[in-house]
C-alpha positions in Angstrom: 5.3 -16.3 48.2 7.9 -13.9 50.1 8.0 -10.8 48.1 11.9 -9.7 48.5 13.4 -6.1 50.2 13.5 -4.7 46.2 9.7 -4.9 46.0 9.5 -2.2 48.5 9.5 0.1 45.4 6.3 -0.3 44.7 4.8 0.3 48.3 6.3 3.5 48.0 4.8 4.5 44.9 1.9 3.6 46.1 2.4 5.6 49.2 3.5 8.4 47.4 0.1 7.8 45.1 -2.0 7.6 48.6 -0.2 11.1 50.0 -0.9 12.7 46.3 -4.7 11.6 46.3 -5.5 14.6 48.4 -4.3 17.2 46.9 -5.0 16.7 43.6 -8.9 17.1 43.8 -7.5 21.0 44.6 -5.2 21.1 41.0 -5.7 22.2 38.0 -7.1 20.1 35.3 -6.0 19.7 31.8 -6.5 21.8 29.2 -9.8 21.5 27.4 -12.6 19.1 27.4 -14.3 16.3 25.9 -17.7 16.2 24.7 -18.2 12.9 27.2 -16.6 11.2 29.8 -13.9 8.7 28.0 -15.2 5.5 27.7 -11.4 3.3 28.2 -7.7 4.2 26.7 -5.3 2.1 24.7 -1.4 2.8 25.8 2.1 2.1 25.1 5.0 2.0 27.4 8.5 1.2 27.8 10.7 0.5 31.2 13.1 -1.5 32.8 12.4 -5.2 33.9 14.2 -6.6 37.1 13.5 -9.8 37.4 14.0 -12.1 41.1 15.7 -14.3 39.8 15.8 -16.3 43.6 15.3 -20.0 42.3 18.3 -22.3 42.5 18.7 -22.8 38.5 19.4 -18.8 38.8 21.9 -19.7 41.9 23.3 -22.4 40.1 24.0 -19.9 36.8 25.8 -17.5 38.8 27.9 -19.2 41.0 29.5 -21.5 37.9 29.1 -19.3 35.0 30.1 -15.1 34.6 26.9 -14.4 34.9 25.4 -12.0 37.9 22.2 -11.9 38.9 21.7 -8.4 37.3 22.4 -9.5 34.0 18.6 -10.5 34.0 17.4 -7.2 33.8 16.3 -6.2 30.8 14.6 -3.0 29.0 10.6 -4.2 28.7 7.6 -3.3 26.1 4.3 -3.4 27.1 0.9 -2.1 25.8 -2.5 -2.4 27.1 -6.2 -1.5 26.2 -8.8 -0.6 29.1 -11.9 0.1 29.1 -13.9 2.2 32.3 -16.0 0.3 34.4 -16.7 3.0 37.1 -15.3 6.5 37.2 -12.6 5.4 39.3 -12.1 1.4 38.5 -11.4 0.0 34.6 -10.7 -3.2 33.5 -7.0 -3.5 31.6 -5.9 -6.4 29.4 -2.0 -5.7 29.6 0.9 -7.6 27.6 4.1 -6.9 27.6 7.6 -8.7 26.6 11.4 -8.8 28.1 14.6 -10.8 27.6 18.2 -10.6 28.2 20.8 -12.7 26.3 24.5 -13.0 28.2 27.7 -14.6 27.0 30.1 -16.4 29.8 32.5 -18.3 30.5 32.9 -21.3 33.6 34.7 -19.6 36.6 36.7 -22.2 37.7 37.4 -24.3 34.4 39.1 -23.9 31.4 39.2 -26.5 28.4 42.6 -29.0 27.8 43.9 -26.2 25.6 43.5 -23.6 28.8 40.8 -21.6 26.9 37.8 -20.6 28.1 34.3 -22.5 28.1 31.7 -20.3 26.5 27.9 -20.6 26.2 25.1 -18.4 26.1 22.5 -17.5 28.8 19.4 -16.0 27.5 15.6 -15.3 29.7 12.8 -14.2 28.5 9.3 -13.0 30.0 6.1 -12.4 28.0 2.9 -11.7 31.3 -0.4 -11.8 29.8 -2.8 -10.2 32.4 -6.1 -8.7 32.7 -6.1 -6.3 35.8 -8.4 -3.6 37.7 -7.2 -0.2 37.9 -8.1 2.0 41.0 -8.1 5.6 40.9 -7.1 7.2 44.2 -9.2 10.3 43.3 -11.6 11.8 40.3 -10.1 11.6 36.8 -12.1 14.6 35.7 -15.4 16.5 36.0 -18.2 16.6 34.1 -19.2 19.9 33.2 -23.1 20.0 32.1 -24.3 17.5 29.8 -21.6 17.4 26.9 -17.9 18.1 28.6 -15.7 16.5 30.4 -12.6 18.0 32.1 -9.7 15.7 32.9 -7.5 16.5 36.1 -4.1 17.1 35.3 -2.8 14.4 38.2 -4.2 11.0 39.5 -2.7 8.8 41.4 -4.0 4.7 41.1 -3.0 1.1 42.2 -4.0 -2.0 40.7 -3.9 -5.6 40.8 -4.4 -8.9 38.5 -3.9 -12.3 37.1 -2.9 -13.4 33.9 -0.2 -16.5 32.5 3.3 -15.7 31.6 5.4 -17.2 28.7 8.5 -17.8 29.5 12.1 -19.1 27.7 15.5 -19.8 29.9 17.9 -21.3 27.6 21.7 -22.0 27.6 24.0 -23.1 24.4 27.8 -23.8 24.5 30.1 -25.7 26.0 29.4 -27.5 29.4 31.6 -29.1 32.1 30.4 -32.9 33.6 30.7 -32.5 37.1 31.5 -36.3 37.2 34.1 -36.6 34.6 34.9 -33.1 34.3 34.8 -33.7 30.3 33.8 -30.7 28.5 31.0 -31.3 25.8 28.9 -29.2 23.9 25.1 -28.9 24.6 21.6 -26.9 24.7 19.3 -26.3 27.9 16.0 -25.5 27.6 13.1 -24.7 29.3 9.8 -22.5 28.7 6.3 -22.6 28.3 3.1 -20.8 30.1 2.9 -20.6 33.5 0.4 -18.9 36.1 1.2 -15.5 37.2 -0.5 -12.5 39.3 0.8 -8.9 39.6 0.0 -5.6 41.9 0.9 -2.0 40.8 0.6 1.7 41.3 1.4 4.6 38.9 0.4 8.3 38.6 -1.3 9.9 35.1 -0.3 13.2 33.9 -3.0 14.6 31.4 -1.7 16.4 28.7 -4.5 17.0 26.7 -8.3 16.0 27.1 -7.2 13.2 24.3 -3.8 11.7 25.9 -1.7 11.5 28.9 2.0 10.2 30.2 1.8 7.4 33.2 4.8 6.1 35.0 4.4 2.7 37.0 5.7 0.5 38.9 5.2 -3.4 39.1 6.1 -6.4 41.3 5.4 -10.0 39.2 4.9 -13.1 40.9 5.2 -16.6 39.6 6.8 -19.4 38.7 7.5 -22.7 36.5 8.2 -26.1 36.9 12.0 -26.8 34.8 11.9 -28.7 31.8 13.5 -32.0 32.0 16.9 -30.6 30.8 17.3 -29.0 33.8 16.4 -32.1 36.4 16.6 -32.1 40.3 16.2 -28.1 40.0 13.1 -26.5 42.0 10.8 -24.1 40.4 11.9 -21.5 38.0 11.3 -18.4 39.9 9.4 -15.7 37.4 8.8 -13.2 40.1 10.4 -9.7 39.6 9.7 -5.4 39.2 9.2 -3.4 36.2 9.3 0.2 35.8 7.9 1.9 33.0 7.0 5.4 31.4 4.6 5.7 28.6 1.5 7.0 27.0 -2.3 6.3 26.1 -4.6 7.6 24.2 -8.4 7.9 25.3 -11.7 7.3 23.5 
């Protein structure tokens, strides 16, 4: 799958992550320590979800209704618990959920009383992933047998696989391209569908027990449409997130 010009984002977080990696063996670490080395983290976040939005069903939305193609973004939730597998790898089990709903209007048709032909475009994403996390340098140090000191700043990237629910529906008042009647209908399409994901981020530890982390995401998948919406290709699910949150270790 072509990943488009706005997914360059995350290669430069992840560049910015790669430059960062160096220098932050040399910083300061948080304040305190544990008595051991954290053993995962559970976290909560909240962003900014952009999706693609490339398939024709998208094209077809825009060009007929008032919708724009940015009216898919919406704000996202996500959480995730992760547990450490190395000192620099853990494994992440990550859901999240986002969904935009737009009123509209046809473009270039009004109804026999010269009103306008309303309906309602709504998308929503839930991924359901597991992931690996890679840290581009030390999260900590262990200092003798019973504490563990967190650095204050580590960069990481990341990738995995998971299935994404999805829902793309549309209510109101409809045009027949044949007849040009205008009747009143409901669209829909949804279910689970395959999905994989890379990402990059940087952690800022606050205290030995909790820390901030800002990342960035590029989604990609897709869905075959529902028979309500036949002779379209595949949904396109594909899209960035940015996010800012926090987690908690233990």
């Amino acid at each position: 799958m072509k990943i488009p010009v706005r997914a360059a984002i995350l290669a430069a977080v992840a560049a910015a992550a790669l430059t960062a990696a160096r220098p932050v063996l040399a910083q300061d670490s948080g304040d305190g320590f544990r008595f051991q080395r954290p053993s995962g983290s559970w976290s909560l976040r909240g962003g900014f979800a952009m999706p693609s939005a490339n398939s024709d069903l998208f094209s077809f939305t825009t060009t007929n209704l008032t919708v724009n193609r940015g009216d898919f973004s919406a704000l996202e939730l996500g959480a995730d618990l992760s547990f450490t597998i190395t000192p620099r790898v853990d494994l992440v089990f990550d859901v999240s959920t986002s969904g935009m709903s737009k009123g509209s209007e046809f473009r270039k048709f009004v109804d026999n009383n010269n009103l306008p032909i309303e309906q309602t475009t709504s998308f929503q994403r839930i991924p359901v992933t597991v992931n690996a996390r890679y840290y581009l340098s030390e999260r900590g140090r262990q200092i003798g047998h019973y504490a563990w000191v967190p650095n204050r700043i580590v960069p990481y990237v990341g990738a995995g696989a998971g299935f994404m629910n999805y829902e793309f529906n549309q209510k109101g008042d409809f045009v027949d391209n044949t007849t040009l009647a205008v009747f009143p209908d409901t669209f829909h399409s949804g279910g689970w569908a395959p999905m994989g994901q890379v990402l990059a981020g940087v952690e800022w530890s606050m205290s030995p027990g909790w820390a901030l982390r800002t990342e960035a995401r590029y989604l990609m998948g897709s869905a075959t449409p529902s028979s309500d919406f036949a002779g379209f290709h595949r949904i396109d699910l594909s899209g960035e997130t940015t996010s800012v949150g926090f987690f908690v270790r233990f």
